[in-house]
PDB file with one MODEL, atoms N, CA, C and O in Angstrom:
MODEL        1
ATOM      1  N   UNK A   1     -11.294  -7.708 -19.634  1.00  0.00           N
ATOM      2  CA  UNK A   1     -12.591  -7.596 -19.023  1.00  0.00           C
ATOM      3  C   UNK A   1     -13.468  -6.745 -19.920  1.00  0.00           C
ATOM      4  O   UNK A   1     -13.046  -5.760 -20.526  1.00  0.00           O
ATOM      5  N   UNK A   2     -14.465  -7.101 -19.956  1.00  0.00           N
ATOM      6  CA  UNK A   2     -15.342  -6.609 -20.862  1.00  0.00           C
ATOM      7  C   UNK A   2     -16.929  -6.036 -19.938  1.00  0.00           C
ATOM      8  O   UNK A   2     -17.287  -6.667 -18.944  1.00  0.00           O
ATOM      9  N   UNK A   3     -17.652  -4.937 -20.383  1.00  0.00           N
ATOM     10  CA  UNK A   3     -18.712  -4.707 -19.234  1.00  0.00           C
ATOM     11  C   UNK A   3     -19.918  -4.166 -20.327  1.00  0.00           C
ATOM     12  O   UNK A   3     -19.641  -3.821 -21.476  1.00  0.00           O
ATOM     13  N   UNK A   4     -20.915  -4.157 -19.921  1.00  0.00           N
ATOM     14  CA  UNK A   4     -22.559  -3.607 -20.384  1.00  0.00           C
ATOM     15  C   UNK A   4     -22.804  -2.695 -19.225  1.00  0.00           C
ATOM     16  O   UNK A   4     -23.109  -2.769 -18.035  1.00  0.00           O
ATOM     17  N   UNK A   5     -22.465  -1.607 -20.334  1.00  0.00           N
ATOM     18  CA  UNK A   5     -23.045  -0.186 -19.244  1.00  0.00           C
ATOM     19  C   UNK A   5     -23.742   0.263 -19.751  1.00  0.00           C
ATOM     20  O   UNK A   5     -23.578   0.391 -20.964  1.00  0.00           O
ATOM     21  N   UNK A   6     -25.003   0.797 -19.081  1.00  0.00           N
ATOM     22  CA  UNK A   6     -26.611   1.484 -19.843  1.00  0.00           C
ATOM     23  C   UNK A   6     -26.532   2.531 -18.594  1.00  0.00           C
ATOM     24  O   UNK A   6     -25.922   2.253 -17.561  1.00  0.00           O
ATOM     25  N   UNK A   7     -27.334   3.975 -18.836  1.00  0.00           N
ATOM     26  CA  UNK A   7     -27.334   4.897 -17.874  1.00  0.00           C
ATOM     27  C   UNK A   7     -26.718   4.916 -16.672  1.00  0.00           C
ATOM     28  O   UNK A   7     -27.297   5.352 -15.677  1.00  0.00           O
ATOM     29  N   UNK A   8     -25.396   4.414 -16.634  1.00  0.00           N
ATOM     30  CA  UNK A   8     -24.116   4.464 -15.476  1.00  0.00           C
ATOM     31  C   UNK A   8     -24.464   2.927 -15.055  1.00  0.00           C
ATOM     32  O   UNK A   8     -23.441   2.365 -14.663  1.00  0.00           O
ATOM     33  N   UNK A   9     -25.622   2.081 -15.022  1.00  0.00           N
ATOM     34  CA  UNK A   9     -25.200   0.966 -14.162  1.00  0.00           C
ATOM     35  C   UNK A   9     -24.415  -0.316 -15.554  1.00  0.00           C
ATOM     36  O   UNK A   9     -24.324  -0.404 -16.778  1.00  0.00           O
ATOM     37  N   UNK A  10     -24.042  -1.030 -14.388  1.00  0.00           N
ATOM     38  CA  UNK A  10     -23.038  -2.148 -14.993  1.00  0.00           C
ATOM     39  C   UNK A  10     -24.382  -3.148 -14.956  1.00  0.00           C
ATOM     40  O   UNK A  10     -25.011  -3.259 -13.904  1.00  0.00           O
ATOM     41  N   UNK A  11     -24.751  -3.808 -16.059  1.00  0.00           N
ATOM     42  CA  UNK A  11     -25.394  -4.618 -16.726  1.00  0.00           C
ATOM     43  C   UNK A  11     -25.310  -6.447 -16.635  1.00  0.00           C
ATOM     44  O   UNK A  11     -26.103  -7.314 -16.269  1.00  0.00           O
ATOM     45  N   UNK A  12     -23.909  -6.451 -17.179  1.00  0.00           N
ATOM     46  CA  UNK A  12     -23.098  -7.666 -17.461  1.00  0.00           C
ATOM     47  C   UNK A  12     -21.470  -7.267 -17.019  1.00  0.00           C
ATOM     48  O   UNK A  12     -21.037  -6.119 -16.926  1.00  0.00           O
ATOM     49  N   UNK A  13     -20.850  -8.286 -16.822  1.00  0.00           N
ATOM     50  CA  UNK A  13     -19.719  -8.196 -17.376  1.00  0.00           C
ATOM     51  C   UNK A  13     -18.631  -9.414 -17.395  1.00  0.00           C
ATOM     52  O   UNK A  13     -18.943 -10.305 -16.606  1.00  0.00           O
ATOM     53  N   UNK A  14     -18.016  -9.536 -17.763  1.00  0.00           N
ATOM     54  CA  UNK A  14     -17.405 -10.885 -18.237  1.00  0.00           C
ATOM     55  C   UNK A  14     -15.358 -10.240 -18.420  1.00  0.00           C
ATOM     56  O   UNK A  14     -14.847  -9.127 -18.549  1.00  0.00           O
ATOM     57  N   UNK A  15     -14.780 -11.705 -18.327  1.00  0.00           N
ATOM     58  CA  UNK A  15     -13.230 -11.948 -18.272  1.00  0.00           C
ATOM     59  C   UNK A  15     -13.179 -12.617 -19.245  1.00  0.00           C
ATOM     60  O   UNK A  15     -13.750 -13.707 -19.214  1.00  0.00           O
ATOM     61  N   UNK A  16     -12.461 -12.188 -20.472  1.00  0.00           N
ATOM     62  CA  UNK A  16     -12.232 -12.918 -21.261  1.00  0.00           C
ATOM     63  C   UNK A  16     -10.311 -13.294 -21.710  1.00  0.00           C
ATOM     64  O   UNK A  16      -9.697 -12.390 -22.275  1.00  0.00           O
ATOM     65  N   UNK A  17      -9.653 -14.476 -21.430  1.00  0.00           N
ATOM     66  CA  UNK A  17      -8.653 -14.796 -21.951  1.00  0.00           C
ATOM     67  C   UNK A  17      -8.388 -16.258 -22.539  1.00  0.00           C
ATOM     68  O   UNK A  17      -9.179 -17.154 -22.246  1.00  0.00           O
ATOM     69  N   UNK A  18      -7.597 -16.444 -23.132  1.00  0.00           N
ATOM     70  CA  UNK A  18      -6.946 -17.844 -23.303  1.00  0.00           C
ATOM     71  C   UNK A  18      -6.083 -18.417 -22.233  1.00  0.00           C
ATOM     72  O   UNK A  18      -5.482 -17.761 -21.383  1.00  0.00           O
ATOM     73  N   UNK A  19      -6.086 -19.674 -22.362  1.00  0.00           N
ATOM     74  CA  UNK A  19      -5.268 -20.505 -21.298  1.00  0.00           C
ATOM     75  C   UNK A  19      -6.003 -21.507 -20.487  1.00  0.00           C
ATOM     76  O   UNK A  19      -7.154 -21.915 -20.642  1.00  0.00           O
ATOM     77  N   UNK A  20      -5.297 -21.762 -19.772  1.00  0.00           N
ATOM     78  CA  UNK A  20      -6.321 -23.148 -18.413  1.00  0.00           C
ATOM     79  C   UNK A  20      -6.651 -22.284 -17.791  1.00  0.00           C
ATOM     80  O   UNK A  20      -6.280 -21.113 -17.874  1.00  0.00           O
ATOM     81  N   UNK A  21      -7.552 -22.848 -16.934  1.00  0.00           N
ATOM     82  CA  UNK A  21      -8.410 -21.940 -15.813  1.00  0.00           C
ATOM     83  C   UNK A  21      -7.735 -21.691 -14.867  1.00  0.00           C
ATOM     84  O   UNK A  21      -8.098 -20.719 -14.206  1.00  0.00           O
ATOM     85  N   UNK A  22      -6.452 -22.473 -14.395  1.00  0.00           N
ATOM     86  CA  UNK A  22      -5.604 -21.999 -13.625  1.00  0.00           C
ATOM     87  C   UNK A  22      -4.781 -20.277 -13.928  1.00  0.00           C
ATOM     88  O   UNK A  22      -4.566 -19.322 -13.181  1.00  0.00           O
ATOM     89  N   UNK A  23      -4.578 -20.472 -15.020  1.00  0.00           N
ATOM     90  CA  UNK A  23      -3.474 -19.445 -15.542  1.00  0.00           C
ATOM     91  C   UNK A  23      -4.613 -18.220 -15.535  1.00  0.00           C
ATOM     92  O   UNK A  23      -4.212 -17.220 -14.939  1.00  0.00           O
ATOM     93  N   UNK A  24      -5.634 -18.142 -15.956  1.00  0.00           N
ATOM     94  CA  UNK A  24      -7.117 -17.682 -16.084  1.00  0.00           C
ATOM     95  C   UNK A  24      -7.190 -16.629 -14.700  1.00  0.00           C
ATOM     96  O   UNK A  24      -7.241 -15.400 -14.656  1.00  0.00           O
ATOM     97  N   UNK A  25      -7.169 -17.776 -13.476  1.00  0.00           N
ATOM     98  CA  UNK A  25      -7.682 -17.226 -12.297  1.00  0.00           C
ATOM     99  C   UNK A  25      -6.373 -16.489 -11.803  1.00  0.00           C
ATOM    100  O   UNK A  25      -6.424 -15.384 -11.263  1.00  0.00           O
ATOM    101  N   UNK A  26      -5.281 -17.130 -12.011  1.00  0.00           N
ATOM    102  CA  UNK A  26      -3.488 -16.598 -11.509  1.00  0.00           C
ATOM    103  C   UNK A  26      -3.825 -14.868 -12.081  1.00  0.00           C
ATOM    104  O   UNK A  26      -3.683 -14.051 -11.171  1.00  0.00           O
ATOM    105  N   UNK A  27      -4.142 -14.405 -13.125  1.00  0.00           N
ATOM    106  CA  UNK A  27      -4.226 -13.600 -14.000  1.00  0.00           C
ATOM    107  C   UNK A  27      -5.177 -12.593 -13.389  1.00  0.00           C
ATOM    108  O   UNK A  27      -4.742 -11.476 -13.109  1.00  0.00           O
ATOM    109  N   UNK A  28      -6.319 -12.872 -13.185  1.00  0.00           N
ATOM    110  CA  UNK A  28      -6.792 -12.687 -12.595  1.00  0.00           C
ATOM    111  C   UNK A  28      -7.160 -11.734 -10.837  1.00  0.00           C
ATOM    112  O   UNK A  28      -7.647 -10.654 -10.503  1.00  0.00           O
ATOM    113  N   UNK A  29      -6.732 -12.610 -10.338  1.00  0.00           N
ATOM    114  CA  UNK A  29      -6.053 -12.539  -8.894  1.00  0.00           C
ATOM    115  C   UNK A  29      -4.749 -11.410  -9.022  1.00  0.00           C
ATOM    116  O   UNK A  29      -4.718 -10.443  -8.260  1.00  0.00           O
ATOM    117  N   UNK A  30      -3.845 -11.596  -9.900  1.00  0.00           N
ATOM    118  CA  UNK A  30      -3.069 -10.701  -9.838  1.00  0.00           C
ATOM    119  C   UNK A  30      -3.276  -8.952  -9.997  1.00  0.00           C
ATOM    120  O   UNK A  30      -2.919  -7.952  -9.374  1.00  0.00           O
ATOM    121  N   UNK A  31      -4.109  -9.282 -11.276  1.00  0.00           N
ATOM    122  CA  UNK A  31      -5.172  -7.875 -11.379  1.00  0.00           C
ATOM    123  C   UNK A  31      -5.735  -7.120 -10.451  1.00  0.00           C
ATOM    124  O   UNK A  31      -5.674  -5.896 -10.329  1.00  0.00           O
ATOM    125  N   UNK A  32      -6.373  -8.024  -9.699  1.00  0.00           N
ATOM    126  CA  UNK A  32      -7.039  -7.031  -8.440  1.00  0.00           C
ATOM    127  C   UNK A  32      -6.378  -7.103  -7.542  1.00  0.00           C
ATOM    128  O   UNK A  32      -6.780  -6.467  -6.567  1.00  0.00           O
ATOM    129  N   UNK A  33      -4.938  -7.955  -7.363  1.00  0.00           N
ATOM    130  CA  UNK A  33      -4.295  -7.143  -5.741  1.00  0.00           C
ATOM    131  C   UNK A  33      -3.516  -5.929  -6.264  1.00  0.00           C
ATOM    132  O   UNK A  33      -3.175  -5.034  -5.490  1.00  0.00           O
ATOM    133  N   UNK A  34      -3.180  -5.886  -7.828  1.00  0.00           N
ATOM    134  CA  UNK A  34      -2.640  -4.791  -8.609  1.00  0.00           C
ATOM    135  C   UNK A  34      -3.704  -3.255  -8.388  1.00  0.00           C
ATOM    136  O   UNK A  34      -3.402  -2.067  -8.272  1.00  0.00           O
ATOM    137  N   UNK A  35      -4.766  -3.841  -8.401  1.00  0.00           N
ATOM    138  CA  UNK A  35      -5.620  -2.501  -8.412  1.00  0.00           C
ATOM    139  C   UNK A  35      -6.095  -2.103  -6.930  1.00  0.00           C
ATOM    140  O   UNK A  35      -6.341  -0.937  -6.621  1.00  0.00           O
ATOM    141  N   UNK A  36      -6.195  -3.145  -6.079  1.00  0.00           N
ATOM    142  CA  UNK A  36      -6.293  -2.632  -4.647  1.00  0.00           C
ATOM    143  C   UNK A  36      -5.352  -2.040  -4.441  1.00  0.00           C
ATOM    144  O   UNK A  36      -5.549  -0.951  -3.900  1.00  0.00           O
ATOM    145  N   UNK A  37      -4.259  -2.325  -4.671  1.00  0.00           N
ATOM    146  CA  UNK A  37      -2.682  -1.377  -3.818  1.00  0.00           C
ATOM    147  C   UNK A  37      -3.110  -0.049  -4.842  1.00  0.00           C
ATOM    148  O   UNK A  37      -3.057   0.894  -4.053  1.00  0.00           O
ATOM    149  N   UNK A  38      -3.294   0.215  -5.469  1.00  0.00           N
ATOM    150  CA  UNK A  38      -3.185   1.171  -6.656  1.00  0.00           C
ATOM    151  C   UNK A  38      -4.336   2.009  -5.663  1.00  0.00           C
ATOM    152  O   UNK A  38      -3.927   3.045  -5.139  1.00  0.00           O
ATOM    153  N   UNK A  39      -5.359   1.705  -5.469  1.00  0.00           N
ATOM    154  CA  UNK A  39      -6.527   2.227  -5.029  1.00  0.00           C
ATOM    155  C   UNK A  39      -6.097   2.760  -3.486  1.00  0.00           C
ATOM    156  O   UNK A  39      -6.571   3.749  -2.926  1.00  0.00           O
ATOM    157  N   UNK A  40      -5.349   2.088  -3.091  1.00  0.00           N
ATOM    158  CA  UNK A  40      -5.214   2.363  -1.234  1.00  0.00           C
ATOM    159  C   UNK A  40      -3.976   3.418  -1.592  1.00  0.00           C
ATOM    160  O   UNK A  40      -3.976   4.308  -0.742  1.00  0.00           O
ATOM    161  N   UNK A  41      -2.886   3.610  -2.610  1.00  0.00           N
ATOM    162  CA  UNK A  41      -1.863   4.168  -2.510  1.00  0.00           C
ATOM    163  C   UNK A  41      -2.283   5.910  -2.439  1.00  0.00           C
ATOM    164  O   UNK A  41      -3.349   6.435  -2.759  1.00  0.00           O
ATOM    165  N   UNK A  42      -1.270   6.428  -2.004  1.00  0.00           N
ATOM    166  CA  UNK A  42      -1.423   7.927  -2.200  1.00  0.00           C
ATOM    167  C   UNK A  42      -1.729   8.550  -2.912  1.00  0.00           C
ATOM    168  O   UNK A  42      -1.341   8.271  -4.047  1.00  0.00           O
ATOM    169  N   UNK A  43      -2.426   9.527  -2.777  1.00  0.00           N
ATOM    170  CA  UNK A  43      -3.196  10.038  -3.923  1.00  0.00           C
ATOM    171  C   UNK A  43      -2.510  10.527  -5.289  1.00  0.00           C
ATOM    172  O   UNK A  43      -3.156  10.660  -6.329  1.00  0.00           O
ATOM    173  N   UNK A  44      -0.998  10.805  -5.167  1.00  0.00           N
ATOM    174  CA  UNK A  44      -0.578  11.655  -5.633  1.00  0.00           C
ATOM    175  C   UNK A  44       0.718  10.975  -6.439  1.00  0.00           C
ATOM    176  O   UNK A  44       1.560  11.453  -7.199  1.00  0.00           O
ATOM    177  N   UNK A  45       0.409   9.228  -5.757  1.00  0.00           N
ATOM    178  CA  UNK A  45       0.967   8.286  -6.548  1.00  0.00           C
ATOM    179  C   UNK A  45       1.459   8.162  -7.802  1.00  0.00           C
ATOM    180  O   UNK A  45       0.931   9.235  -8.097  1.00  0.00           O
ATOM    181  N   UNK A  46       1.849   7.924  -8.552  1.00  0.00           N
ATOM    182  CA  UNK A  46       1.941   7.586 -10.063  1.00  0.00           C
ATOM    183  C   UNK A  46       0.998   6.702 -10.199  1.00  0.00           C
ATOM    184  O   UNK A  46       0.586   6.127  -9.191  1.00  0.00           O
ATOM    185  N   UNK A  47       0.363   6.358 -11.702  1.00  0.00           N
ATOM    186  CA  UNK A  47      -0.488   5.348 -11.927  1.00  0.00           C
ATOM    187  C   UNK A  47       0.260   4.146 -12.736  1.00  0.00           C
ATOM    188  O   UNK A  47       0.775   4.262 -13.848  1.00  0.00           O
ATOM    189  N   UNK A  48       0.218   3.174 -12.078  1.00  0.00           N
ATOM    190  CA  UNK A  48       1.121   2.053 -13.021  1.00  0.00           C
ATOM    191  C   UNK A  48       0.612   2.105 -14.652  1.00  0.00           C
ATOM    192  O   UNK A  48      -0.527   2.545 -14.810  1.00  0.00           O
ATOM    193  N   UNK A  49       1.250   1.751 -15.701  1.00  0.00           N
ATOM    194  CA  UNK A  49       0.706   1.977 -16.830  1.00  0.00           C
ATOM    195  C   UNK A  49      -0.037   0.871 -17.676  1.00  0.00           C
ATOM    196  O   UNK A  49      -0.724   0.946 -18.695  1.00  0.00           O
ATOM    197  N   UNK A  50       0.566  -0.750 -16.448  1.00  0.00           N
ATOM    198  CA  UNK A  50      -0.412  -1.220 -16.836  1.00  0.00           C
ATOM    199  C   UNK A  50      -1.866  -1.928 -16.178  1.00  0.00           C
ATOM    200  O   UNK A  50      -2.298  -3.076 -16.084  1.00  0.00           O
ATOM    201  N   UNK A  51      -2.390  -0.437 -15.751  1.00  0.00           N
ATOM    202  CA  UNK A  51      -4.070  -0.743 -15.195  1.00  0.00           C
ATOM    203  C   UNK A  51      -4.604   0.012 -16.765  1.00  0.00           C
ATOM    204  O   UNK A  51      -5.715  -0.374 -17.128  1.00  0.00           O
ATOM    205  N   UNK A  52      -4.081   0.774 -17.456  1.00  0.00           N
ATOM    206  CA  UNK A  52      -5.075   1.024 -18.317  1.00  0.00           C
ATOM    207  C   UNK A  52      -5.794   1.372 -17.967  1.00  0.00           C
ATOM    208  O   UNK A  52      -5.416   1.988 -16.970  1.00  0.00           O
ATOM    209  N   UNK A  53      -7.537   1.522 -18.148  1.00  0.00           N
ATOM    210  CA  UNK A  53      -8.695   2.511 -18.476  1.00  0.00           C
ATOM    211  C   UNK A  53      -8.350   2.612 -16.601  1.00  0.00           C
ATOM    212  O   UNK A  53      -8.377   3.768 -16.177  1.00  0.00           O
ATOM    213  N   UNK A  54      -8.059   1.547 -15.583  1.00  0.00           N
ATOM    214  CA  UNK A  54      -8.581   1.109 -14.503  1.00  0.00           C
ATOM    215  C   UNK A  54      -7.735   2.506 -13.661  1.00  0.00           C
ATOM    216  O   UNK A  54      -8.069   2.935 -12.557  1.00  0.00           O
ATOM    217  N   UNK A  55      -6.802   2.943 -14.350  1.00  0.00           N
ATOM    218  CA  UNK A  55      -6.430   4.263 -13.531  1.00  0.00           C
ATOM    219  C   UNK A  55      -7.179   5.538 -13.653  1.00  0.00           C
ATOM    220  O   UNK A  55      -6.776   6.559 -13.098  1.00  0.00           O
ATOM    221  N   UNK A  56      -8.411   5.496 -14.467  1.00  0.00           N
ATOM    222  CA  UNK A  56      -9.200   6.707 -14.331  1.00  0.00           C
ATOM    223  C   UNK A  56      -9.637   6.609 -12.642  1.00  0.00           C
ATOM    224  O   UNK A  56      -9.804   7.673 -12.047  1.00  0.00           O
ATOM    225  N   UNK A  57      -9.797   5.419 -11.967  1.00  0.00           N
ATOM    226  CA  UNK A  57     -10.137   5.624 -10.375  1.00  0.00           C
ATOM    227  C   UNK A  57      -9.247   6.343  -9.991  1.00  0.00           C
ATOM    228  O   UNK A  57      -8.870   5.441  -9.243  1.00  0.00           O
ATOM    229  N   UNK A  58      -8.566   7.103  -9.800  1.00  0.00           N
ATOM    230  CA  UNK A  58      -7.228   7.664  -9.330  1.00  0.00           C
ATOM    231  C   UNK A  58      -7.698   8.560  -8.290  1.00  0.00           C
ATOM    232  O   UNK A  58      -7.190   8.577  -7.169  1.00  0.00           O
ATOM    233  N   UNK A  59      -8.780   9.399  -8.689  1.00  0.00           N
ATOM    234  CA  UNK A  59      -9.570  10.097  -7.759  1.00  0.00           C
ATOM    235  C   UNK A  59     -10.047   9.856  -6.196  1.00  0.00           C
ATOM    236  O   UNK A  59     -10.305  10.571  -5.227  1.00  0.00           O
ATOM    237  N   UNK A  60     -10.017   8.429  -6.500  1.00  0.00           N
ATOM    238  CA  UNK A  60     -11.123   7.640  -4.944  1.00  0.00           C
ATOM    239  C   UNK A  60      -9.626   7.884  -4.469  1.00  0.00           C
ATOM    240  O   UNK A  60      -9.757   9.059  -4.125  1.00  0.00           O
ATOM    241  N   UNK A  61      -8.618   7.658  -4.275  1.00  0.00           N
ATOM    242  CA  UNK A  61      -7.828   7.647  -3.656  1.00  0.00           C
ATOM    243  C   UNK A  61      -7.855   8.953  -2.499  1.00  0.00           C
ATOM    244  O   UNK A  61      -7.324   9.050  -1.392  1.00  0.00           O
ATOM    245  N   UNK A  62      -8.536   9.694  -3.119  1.00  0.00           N
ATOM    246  CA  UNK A  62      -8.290  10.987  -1.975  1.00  0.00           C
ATOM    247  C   UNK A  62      -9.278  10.760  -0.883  1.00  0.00           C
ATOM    248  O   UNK A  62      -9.279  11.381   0.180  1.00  0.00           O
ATOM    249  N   UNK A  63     -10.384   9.530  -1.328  1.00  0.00           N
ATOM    250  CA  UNK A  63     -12.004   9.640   0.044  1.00  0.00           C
ATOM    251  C   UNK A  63     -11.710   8.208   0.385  1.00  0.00           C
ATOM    252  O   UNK A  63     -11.912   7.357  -0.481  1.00  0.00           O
ATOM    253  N   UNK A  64     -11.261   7.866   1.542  1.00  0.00           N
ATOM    254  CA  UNK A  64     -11.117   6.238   2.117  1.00  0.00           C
ATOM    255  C   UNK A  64     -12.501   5.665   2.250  1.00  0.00           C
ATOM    256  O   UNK A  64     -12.543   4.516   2.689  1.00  0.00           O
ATOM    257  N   UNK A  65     -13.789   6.324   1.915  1.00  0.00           N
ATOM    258  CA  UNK A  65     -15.302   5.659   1.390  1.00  0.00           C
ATOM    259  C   UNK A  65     -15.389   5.293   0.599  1.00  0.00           C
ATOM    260  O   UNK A  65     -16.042   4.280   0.351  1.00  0.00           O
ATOM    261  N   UNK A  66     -14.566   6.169  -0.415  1.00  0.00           N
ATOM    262  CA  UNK A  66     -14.906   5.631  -1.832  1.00  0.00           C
ATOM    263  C   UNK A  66     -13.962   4.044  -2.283  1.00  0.00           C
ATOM    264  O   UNK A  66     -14.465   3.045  -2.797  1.00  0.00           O
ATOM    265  N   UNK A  67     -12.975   4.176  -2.021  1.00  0.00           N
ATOM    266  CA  UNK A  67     -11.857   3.268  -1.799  1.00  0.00           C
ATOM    267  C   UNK A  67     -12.337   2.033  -1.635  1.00  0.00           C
ATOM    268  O   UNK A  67     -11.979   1.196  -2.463  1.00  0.00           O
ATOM    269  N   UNK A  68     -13.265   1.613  -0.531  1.00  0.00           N
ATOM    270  CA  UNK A  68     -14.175   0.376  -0.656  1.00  0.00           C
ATOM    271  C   UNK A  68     -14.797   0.142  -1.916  1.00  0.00           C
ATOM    272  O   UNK A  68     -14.622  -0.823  -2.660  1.00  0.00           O
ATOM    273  N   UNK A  69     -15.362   0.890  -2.037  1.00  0.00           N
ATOM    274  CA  UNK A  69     -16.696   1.005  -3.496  1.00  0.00           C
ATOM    275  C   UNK A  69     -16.157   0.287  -4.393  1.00  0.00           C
ATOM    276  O   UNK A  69     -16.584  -0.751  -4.899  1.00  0.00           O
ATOM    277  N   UNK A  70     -14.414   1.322  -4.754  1.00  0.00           N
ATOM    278  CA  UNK A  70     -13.948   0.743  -6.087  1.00  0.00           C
ATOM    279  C   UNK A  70     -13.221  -0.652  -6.132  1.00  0.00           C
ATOM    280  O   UNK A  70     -12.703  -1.144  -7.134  1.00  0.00           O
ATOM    281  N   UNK A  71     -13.270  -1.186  -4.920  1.00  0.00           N
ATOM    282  CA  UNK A  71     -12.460  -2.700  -4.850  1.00  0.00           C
ATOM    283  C   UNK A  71     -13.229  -3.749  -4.600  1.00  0.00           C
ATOM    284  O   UNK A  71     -12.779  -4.857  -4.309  1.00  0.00           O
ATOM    285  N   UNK A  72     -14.816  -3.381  -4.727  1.00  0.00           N
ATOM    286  CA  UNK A  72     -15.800  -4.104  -3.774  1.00  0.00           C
ATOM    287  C   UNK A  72     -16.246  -5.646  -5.056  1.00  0.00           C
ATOM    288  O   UNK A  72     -16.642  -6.792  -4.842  1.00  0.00           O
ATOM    289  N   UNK A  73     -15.922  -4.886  -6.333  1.00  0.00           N
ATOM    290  CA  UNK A  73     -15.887  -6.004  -7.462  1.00  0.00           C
ATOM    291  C   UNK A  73     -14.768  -7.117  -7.397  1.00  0.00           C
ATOM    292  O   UNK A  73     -14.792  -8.341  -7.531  1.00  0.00           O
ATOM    293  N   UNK A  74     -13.900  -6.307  -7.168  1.00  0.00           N
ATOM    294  CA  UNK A  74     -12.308  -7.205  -7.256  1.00  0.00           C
ATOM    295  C   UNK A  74     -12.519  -8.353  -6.154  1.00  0.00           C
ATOM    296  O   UNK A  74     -12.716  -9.554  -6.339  1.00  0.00           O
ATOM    297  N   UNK A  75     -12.392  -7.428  -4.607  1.00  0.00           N
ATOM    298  CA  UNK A  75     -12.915  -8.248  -3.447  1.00  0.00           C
ATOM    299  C   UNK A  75     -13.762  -9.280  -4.059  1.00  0.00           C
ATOM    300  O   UNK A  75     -12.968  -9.966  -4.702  1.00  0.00           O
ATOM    301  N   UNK A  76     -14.847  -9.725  -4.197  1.00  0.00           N
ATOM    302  CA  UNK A  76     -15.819 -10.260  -4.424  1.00  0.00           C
ATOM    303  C   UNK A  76     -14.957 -11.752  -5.636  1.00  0.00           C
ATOM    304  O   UNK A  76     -14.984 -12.969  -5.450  1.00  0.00           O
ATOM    305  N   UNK A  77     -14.313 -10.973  -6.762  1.00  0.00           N
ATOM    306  CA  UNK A  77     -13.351 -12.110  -7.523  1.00  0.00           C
ATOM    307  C   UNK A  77     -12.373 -12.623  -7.006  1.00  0.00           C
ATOM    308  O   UNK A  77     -11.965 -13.691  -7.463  1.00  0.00           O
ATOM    309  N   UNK A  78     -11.888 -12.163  -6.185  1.00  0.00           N
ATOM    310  CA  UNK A  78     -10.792 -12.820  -5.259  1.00  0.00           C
ATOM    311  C   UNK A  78     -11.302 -13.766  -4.126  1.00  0.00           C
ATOM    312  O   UNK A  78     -10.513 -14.598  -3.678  1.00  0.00           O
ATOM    313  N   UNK A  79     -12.923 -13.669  -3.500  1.00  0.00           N
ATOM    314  CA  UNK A  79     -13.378 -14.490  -2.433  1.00  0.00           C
ATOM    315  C   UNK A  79     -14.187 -15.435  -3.554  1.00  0.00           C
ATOM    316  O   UNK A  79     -14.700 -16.460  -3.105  1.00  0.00           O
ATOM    317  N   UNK A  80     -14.316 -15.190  -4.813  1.00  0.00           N
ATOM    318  CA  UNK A  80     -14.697 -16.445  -5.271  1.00  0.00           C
ATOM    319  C   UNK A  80     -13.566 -17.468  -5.971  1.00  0.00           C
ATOM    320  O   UNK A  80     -13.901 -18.632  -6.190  1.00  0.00           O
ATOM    321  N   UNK A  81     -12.289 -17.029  -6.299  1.00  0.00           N
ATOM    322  CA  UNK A  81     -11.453 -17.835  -6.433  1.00  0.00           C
ATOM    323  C   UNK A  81     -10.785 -18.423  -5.404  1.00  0.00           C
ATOM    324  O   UNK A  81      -9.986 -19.325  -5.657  1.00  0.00           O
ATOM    325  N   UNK A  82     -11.053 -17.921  -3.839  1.00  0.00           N
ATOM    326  CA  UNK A  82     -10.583 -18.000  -2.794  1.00  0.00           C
ATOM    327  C   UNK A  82     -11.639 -19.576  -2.403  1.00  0.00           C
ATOM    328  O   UNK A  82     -11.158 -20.520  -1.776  1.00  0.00           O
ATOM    329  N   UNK A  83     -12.841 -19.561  -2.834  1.00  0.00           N
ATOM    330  CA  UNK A  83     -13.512 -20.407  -2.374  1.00  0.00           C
ATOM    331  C   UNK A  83     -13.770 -21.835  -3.606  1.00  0.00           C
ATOM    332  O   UNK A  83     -14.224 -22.965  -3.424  1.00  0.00           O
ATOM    333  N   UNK A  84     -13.395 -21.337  -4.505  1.00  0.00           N
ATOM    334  CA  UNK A  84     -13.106 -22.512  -5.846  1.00  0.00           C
ATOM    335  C   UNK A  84     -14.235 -23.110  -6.157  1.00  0.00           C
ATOM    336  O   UNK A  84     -15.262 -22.970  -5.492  1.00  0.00           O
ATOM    337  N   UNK A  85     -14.130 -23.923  -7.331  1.00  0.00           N
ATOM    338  CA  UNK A  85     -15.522 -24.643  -7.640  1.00  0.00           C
ATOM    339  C   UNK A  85     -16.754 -25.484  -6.696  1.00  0.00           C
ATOM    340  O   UNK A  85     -17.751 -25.944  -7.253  1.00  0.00           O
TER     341      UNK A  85
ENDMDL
END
């Protein structure tokens, strides 16, 4: 995943891999139920090692407000692969 950040807001951002669009979206999908559980887990959790940059959220874990916020992108990729072309 790739993003355009200018003075904190997100700009653009784009998924970039190889493969069919199946394997694409599988990939995908897996990512963000990986980072929702990560996000809902205890604060004090370990961070899996492979979310990469995506475990700097580690913090929201302690405010169940913030917790929405940080899944509200993922959510959103998962109800559009949920709803398909």
């Amino acid at each position: 995943m790739q993003a355009r950040i200018a003075n904190g807001v997100v700009h653009d951002i784009a998924f970039e891999a190889r493969g069919c669009a199946l394997s694409r979206a599988s990939a995908a999908r897996t990512l963000a139920t990986r980072f929702e559980h990560f996000v809902q887990s205890a604060p004090d959790a370990a961070i899996p090692d492979d979310l990469d940059d995506r475990g700097a959220f580690s913090g929201v874990r302690r405010f169940r407000s913030r917790r929405a916020c940080a899944v509200l992108a993922f959510r959103a990729l998962l109800a559009s692969l949920d709803r398909g072309p």
